[in-house]
C-alpha positions in Angstrom: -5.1 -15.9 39.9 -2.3 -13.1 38.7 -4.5 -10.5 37.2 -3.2 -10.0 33.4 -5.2 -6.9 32.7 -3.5 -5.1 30.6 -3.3 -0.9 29.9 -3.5 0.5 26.5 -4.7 3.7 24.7 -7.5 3.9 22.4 -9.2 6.7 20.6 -6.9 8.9 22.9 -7.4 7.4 26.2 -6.4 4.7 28.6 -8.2 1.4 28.1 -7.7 -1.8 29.6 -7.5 -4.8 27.9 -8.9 -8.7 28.5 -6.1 -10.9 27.9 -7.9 -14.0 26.9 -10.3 -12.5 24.5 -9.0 -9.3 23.9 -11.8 -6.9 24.7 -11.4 -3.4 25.3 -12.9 -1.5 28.9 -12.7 2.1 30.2 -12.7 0.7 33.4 -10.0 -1.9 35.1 -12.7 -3.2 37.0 -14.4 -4.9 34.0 -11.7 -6.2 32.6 -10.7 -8.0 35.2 -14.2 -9.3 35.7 -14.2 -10.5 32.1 -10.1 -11.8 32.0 -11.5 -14.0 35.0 -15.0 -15.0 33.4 -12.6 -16.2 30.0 -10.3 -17.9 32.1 -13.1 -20.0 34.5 -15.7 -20.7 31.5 -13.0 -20.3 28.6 -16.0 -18.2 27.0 -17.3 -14.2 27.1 -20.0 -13.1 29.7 -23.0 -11.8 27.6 -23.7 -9.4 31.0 -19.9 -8.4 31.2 -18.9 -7.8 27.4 -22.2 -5.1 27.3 -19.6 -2.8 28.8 -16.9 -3.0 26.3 -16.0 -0.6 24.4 -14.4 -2.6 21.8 
């Protein structure tokens, strides 16, 4: 799978950014955890989304 993760800035700092449902991370690592939970189950991991920020 090509990782989508996307970089952004929020509240003043770097972010990154699930592209299937759009949820905000301070770290990459859980966003690409989450962009990859979407995309198998085309839903949002309770145990994953607990870190998001936004």
């Amino acid at each position: 799978m090509i990782n989508m993760v996307k970089e952004s800035t929020y509240s003043g700092g770097r972010v990154y950014v699930c592209e299937k449902c759009g949820l905000k991370y301070r770290e990459r690592i859980w966003a690409e955890k989450c962009e990859e939970f979407c995309t198998k189950h085309n839903a949002c991991s309770i145990e994953i989304t607990k870190h998001a920020i936004k």
